[in-house]
N, C-alpha and C positions, 0 to 999 in steps of 0.2 A: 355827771356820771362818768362810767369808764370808755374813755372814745376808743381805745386800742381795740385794735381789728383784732377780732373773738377766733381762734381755728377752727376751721368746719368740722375738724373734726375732733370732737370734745375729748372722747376719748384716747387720744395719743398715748400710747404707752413707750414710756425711755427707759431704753437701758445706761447702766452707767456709763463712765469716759475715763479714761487713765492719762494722767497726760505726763510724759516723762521731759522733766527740764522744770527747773524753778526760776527760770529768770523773768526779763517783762514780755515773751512774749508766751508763755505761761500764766505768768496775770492776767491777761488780756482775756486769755481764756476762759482761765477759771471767773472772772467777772459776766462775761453773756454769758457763761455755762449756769452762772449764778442768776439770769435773770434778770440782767440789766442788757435792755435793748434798745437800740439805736433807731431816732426816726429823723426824717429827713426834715428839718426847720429853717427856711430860705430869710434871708430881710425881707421886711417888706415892700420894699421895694429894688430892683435890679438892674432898672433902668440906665444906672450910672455906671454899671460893672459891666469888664468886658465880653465881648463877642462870645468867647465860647465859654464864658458862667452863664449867658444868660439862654443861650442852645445847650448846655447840659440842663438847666433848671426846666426851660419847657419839655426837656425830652425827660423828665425824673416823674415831673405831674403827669405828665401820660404812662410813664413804665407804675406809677402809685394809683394810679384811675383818680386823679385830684383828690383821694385818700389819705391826709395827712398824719390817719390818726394809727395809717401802717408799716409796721419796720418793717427793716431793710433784713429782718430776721424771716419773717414771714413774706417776703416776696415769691409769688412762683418760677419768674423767672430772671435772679439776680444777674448770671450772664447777660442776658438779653439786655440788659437797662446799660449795659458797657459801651454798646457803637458809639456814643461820643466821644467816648475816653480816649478811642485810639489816636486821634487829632490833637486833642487837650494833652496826651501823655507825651508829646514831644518836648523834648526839652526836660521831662521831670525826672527826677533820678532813679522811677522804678520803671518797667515795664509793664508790670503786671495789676491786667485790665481793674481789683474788685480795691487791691492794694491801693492802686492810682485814687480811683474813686474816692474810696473812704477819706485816701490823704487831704485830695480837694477839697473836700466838706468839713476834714476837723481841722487842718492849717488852710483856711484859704490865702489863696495867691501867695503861697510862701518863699516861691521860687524866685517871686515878681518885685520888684523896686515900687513900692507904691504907699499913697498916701491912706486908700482905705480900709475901713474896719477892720479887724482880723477874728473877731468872733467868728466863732466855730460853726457851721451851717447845717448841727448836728444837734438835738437834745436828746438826753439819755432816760429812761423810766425804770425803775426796777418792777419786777412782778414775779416776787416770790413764787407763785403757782407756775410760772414757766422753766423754774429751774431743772435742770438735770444734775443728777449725785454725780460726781465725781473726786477725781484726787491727785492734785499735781507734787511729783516726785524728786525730788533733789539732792543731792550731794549740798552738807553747808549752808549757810543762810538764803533767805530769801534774798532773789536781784542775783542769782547765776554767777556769771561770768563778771559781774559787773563788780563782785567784792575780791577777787584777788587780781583786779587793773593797781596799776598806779593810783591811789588816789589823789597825789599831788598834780597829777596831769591833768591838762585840760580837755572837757571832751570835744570829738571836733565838730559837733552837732551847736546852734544855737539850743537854748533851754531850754526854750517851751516846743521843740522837733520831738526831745524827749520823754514828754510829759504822757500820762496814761489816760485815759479816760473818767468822765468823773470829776475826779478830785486833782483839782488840775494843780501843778508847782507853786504859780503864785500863792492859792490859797495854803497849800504844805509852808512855803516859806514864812507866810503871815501866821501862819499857828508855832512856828518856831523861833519867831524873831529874827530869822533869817534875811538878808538882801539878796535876794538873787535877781541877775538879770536878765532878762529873758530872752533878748536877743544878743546876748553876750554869750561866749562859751565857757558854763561852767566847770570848776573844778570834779572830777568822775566822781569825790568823794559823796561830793554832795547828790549827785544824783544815787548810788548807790542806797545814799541814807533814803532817799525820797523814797526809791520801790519796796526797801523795810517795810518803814512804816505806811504806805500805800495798802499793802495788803493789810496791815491789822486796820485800819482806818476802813478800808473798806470791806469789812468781815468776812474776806477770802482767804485769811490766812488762816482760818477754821480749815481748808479743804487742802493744807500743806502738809504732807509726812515724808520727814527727812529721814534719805536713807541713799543708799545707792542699786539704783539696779542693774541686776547680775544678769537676767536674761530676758526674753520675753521668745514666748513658744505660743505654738499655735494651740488651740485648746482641742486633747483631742479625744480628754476624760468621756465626754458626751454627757454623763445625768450629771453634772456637777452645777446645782441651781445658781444664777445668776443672784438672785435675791428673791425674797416672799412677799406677796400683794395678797393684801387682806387675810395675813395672816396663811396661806398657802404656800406653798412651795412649789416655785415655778422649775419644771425640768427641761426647759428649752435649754441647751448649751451654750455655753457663751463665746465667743471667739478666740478670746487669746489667755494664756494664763503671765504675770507678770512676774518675777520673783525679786524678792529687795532684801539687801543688809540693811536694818535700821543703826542707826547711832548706837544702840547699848548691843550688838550684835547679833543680835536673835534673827531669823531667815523668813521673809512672808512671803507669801503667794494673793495673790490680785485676780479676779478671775473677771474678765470686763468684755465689752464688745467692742470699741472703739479705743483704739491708743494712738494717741499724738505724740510725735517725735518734737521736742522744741527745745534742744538741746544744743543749737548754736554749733559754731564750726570752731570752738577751740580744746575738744578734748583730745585730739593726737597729734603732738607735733610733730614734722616731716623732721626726717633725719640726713644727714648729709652720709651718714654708714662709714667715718673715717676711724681709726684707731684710734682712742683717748678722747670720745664726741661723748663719753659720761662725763667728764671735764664740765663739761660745757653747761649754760642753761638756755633752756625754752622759754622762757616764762618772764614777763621784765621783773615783777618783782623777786624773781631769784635770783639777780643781780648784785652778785657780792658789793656790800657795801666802801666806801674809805675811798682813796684819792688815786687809787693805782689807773694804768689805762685799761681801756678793753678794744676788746677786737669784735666787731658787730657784723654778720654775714644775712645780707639782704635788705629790700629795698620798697617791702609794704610798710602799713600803718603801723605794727608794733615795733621794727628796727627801726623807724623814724622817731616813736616816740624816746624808746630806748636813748636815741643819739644824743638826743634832746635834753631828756633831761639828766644824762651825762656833762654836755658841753657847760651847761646850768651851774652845772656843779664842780667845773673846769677842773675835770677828767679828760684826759689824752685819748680819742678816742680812732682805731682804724675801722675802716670802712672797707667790706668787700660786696660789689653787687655783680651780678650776670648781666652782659648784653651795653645796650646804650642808655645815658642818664634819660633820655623821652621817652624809652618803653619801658622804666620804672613806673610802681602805682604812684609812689610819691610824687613825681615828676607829668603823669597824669593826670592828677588828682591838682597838683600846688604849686604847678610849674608858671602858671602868670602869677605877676605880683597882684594880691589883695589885701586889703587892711584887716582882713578875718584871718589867717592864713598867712601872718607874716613871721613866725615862726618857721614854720615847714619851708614856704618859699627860699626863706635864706639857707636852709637846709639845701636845696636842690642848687640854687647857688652855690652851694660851698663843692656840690657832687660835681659841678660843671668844672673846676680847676682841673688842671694837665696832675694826672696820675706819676709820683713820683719811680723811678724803675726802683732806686732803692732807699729803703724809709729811714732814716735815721730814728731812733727812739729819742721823743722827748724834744725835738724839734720844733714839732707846730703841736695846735689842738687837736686839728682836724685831716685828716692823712685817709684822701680820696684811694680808693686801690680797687678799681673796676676790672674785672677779669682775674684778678689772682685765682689762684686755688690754694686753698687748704690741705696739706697733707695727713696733716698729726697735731694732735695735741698731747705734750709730754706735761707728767706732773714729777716733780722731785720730790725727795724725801719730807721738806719744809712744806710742803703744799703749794709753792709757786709754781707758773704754769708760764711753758714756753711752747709759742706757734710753731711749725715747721710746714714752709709751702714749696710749692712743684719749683718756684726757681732758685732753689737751694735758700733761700734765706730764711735766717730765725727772729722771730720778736718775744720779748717777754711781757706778758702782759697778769693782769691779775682778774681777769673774766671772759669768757667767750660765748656770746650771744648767738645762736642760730635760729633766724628766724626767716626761714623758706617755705612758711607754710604751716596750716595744721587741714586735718580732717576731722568730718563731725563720728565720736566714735558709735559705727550700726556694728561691732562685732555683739552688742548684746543681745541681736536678730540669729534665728535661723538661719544658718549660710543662703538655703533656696531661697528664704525671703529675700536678705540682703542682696543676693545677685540680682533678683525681680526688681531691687531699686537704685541701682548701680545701673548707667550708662555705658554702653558697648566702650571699647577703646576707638571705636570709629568714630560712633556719633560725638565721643568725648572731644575728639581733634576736631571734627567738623564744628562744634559748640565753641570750643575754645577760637576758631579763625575766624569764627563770625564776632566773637566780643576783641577781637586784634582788629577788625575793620570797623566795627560799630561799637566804642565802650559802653551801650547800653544794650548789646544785646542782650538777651537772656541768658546764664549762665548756669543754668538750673544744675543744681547739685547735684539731686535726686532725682526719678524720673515720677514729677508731680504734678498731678493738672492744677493747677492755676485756681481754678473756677471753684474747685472744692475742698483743693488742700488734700485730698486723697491720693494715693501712692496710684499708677495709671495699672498697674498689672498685682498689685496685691489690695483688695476692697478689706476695708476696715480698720486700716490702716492708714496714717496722715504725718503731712508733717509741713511746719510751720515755720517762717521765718529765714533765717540764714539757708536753713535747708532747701528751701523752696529758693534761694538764690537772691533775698533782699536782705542786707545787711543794717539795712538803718529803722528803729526801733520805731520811725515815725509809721512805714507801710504795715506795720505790723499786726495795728488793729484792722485793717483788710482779713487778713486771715481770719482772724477768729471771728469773725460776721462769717464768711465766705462757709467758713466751720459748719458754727449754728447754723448759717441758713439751709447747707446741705443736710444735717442732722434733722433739722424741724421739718422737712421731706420728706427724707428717708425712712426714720424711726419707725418701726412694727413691732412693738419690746415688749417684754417682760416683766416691766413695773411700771406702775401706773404713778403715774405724780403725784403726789398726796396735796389735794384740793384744802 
C-alpha cells in the first residue's frame, strides 16, 4: 500500500504559485511544486560514518517520529529538526540551516576526503494529487543564466554538486552517450544542456511560459477570482497580479497568491558611471572576439573567468583590481595551490607580481595593474578603442570588461515593496564586516527568513537562491522543500487539488 503520511487535513485547498526565474533554482521548484517529495532514506547501517551523521541521523528519527514514510514536505516543524546542523554546518559552504541540511542528505560527505558511499540519503516519490498549479517565468531558454555563460568554460563546481533531483547527470549523460565526470569540473556547456533537457525529462517543462516580466503589483482588483472549483467561481482575491511580455509580444496578466523571486544575481550590472563605459561590456560573452588585448576591471568569478579564457587564447590581457591581491574573491576563493583550481590559483599568482608604474603595450601577456583608475573610454571613428586613466596614461585596447558586480533586478516590485526587501544601508555595512571577518557569514541579499524563503516584512512573497545569499546550485533544493513545506502549512486556498 501507500506508506506516505496521508494530511490530516484532506481537504487542503491550494492556491496557485508564480515563480519568476527559469533557471535550476526554478526547476527545483517547479518539480516539489509538481509533487515530487523528498523523504529521509539513511543506509542501513551508520555505524561506520562519522560522529555527527550519525547524531544528525538519530536526531531526524526523532524530528520523523521513526516515520519513515514522512517527507520532509509534511514536517510540522522543519526548523526544529535543524539544531544539529548548526555544528555540522561548520566548515560547509552554506550557512543556511534547511539549505545545509538537505545538502547533507543529497551529496553526503561532499566536503569530506573520503572513501564512503556517496549515495544520496534522500528518496524521491512523486504524488500527482499533492501538486499545486503553477508557472515558472523566464526570459530565453530553460537553465537561466546558465545559457548566456561561456560554454567553453569550466564550471567551478565538481558535476554531480550541480546535478538536480531525480534524474541525476550520470543517468542524463548515459542517455546521451555523453562522458561526464562527476567529480571533474565540467564544461558550463554541458551542464546547461543537462537543465534543458532535465525539465522536458521530467514533465516540468509543461509549467514553463517564456516571456519577460514587466511588473508585479499587489493585487488590489479584489473580486478578480483566483480560479474555479467545481466548476464555481471563487471570489477570494488573490494577492498579487503579475504582468509579462511573451515572445510573440502580446501583454498577460497572472493573477496568483504566492510569487517567488528566483532570478539569480545577474540581471544589473554595476556600473563604474565613467564617460565612454557604453564602450564597454558586462557580460563575458559580449567580449569582442579576435586577438586584440583587453582591459579587465575586477577581481570576482566572472573577471577571472574572462582573464582566463583570454590568456587561453593568448590575448594581451591588463588587469585592474581594487584593494590588495588577499581581499580579492579570487584570491579568497583560489589563493592555495589545488589540483581542482589550478587554473585560477595561477591566475592569483600572476595578480601577486610587482604592478608595472608604466605598461608598455604588447610586452607581456599578463599586465597586473592594482589600484589604477579608469578615466574614459575613447572610441574613434574605426571603432578602436583607447583607455585613458587618472595617471595621464593611454592604452589601446580592442575590449573593456567591467565586471564590479551585478544586482538581482527587484525594479519589477512596487517601490514599497522593494524597499520592504532591501536592507538598511546600516545593516548592509554591518552584513558586509561580518562576511570581511567570517567568509561564511551570511550575506543575505534580501531581507529573507531562511526557514521559509518568505520576504520577513512583505507575506506572500519569497525568494530563492542567490537572492536568499547561496550562490551554489547544490544548497538550492533546501529552498524549495523549505518552500513547499511552508506552503503545505500555510495553504487555506481557493482551489482544491483535483483528487
Amino acid at each position: 500500500g501507500n506508506r506516505v503520511h496521508r494530511d490530516r487535513r484532506r481537504q487542503l485547498l491550494m492556491k496557485p504559485v508564480v515563480i519568476v526565474g527559469n533557471g535550476p533554482s526554478a526547476l527545483v521548484l517547479s518539480l516539489v511544486l509538481s509533487g515530487w517529495w523528498p523523504f529521509y532514506n539513511p543506509p542501513s547501517s551508520v555505524t561506520n560514518w562519522p560522529a555527527d551523521y550519525q547524531q544528525l541521523h538519530a536526531h531526524l528519527l526523532k524530528c520523523l517520529g521513526n516515520d519513515l514514510s514522512r517527507s520532509f514536505i509534511d514536517m510540522d516543524d522543519l526548523p526544529g529538526c535543524l539544531k544539529p546542523v548548526t555544528s555540522i554546518a561548520e566548515g560547509a559552504r552554506s550557512v543556511y540551516g534547511i539549505a545545509v541540511l538537505i545538502d547533507f542528505l543529497l551529496h553526503p560527505l561532499a566536503d569530506r576526503h573520503t572513501q564512503l558511499p556517496r549515495d544520496s540519503w534522500l528518496k524521491w516519490a512523486h504524488f500527482p494529487d499533492k501538486a499545486i498549479p503553477h508557472v515558472f517565468v523566464g526570459k530565453g531558454d530553460i537553465g537561466g543564466s546558465w545559457n548566456s555563460m561561456q560554454g567553453n568554460m569550466d564550471c567551478l563546481s565538481p558535476a554531480y554538486w550541480m546535478e538536480l533531483p531525480v534524474f541525476t547527470l550520470a543517468e542524463w549523460a548515459a542517455q546521451k552517450g555523453y562522458e561526464v565526470d562527476l567529480d571533474g569540473r565540467p564544461k558550463r556547456a554541458v551542464i546547461a544542456e543537462y537543465y534543458r533537457d532535465y525539465a522536458t525529462h521530467m514533465g516540468i517543462a509543461a509549467n514553463f511560459k517564456k516571456g519577460t516580466v514587466e511588473k508585479i503589483q499587489r493585487n488590489t482588483d479584489g473580486a478578480e477570482p483566483t480560479c474555479t472549483a467545481d466548476g464555481t467561481t471563487v471570489d477570494q482575491p488573490a494577492n498579487w497580479k503579475v504582468t509579462l511580455m511573451t515572445d510573440g509580444g502580446t501583454e498577460e496578466t497572472l493573477v496568483t497568491d504566492q510569487v517567488v523571486l528566483a532570478i539569480g544575481m545577474y540581471d544589473t550590472a554595476k556600473k563604474l558611471g565613467i564617460p565612454g563605459e557604453q564602450h564597454a561590456f558586462h557580460r563575458a560573452t559580449a567580449c569582442p572576439t579576435g586577438k586584440g588585448p583587453v582591459l579587465v576591471i575586477g577581481a570576482g568569478l566572472s573577471a577571472a573567468d574572462l582573464i582566463l579564457d583570454a590568456l587561453k587564447n593568448k590575448r594581451t590581457v591588463y588587469h585592474i583590481w581594487r584593494g590588495s591581491v588577499e581581499q580579492t574573491k579570487i584570491a579568497k576563493m583560489f589563493g592555495d595551490p589545488s589540483y581542482m583550481y589550478a587554473d585560477y590559483y595561477r591566475l592569483t599568482e600572476y595578480m601577486r607580481r610587482s604592478s608595472p608604474t608604466n605598461v608598455v603595450a604588447g610586452s607581456v601577456q599578463y599586465v597586473p595593474m592594482p589600484s589604477w583608475k579608469l578615466n574614459e573610454i575613447v572610441q574613434d571613428t574605426d571603432g578602436k578603442l583607447t583607455c585613458k586613466f587618472a595617471n595621464g596614461q593611454t592604452l589601446p585596447v580592442s575590449g573593456v570588461g567591467i565586471f564590479i558586480g551585478s544586482d538581482p533586478d527587484i525594479s519589477i516590485l512596487e517601490s514599497e515593496v522593494a524597499a520592504k526587501l532591501l536592507h538598511s544601508e546600516e545593516s548592509r555595512k554591518k552584513l558586509k564586516t561580518a562576511s570581511k571577518v567570517n567568509p561564511t557569514a551570511p550575506s543575505y541579499i534580501l531581507k529573507i527568513d531562511p526557514e521559509t524563503t518568505q520576504a520577513t516584512d512583505v507575506p506572500h512573497l519569497f525568494g530563492v537562491g542567490p537572492l536568499r545569499g547561496d550562490n551554489f546550485v547544490r544548497f538550492i533544493v533546501g529552498d524549495a522543500v523549505a518552500f513547499c513545506n511552508h506552503l503545505n502549512k500555510t495553504s487555506v486556498t481557493s482551489c482544491p487539488v483535483r483528487q
